[in-house]
N, C-alpha and C positions, 0 to 999 in steps of 0.2 A: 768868525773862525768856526773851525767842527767841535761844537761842545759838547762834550761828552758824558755830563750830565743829563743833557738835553734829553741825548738818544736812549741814555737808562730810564727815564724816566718816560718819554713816549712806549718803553716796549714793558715797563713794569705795568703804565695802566690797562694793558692788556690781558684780557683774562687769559688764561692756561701758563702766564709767563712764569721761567722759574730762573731767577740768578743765582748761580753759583761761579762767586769771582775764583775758589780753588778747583773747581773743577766743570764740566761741561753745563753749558745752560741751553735752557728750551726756551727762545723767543718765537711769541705768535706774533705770527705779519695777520696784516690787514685781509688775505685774503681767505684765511682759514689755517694758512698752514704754517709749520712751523721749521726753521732753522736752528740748528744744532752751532755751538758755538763755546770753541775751547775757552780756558780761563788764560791763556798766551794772549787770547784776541783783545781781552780785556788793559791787560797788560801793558800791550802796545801802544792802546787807542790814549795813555795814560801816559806814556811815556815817550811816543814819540812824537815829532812838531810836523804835521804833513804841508804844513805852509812850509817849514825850511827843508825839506824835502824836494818840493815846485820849485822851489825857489833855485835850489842849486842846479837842477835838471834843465830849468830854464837858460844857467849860464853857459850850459852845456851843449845846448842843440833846442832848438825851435820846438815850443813844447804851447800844446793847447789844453785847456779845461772845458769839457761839456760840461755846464751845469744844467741841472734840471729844473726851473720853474717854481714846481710842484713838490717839491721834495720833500715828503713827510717824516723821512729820517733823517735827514740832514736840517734840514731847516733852511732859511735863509745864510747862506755862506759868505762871506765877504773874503775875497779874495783883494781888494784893495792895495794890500801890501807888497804883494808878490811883484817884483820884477821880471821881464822879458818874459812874460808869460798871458798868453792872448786866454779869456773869458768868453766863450760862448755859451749862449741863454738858448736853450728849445724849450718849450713849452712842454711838461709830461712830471711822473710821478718820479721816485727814487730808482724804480723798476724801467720806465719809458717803456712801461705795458701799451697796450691796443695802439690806435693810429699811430703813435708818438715814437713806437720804436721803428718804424718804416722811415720816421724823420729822421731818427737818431744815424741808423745806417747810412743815408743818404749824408747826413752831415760829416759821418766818418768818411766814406769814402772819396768825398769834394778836400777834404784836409789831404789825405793821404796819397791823393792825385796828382 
């Protein structure tokens, strides 16, 4: 599942990081730079179920997940549970930075076709 934990704690051991759950935080990414990020955001990732989210979307209409590989914010995800809901794996980071996001595209636009 997307632990939430997980990801506080990947962007805390980051230097420059600042949490502030009442109000805006400054998470460093990997690349230098930094994302602004309301305390709503926090909020949410706490309080809402993005598996029963998939899930229902799924009963709704044909619904796919890219997941990323590599994904150093996410982590290993397990979608397992999710119904009528197809799991595709590309190989790339959270971002699907360099090569990976020319795949990513292309895998979107092969679904979408």
């Amino acid at each position: 599942t997307m632990n939430f934990e997980r990801m506080l704690h990947n962007f805390q051991s980051r230097p420059g990081t600042v949490i502030d759950m009442t109000g805006t935080s400054r998470l460093a990414r990997r690349d230098g730079s930094f994302t602004l990020v309301p305390a709503e955001y926090f909020h949410e990732r706490q309080t809402i179920n993005p598996l029963e989210l998939y899930t229902k979307l799924g009963q709704e209409s044909e619904t796919a997940i890219i997941r990323a590989t590599e994904d150093e914010i996410l982590g290993d995800t397990d979608f397992a549970e999710l119904k009528r809901v197809r799991v595709i794996d590309l190989e790339g980071n959270h971002d699907f930075s360099r090569e990976s996001r020319q795949e990513l595209i292309q895998k979107i636009q092969m679904e979408l076709l």
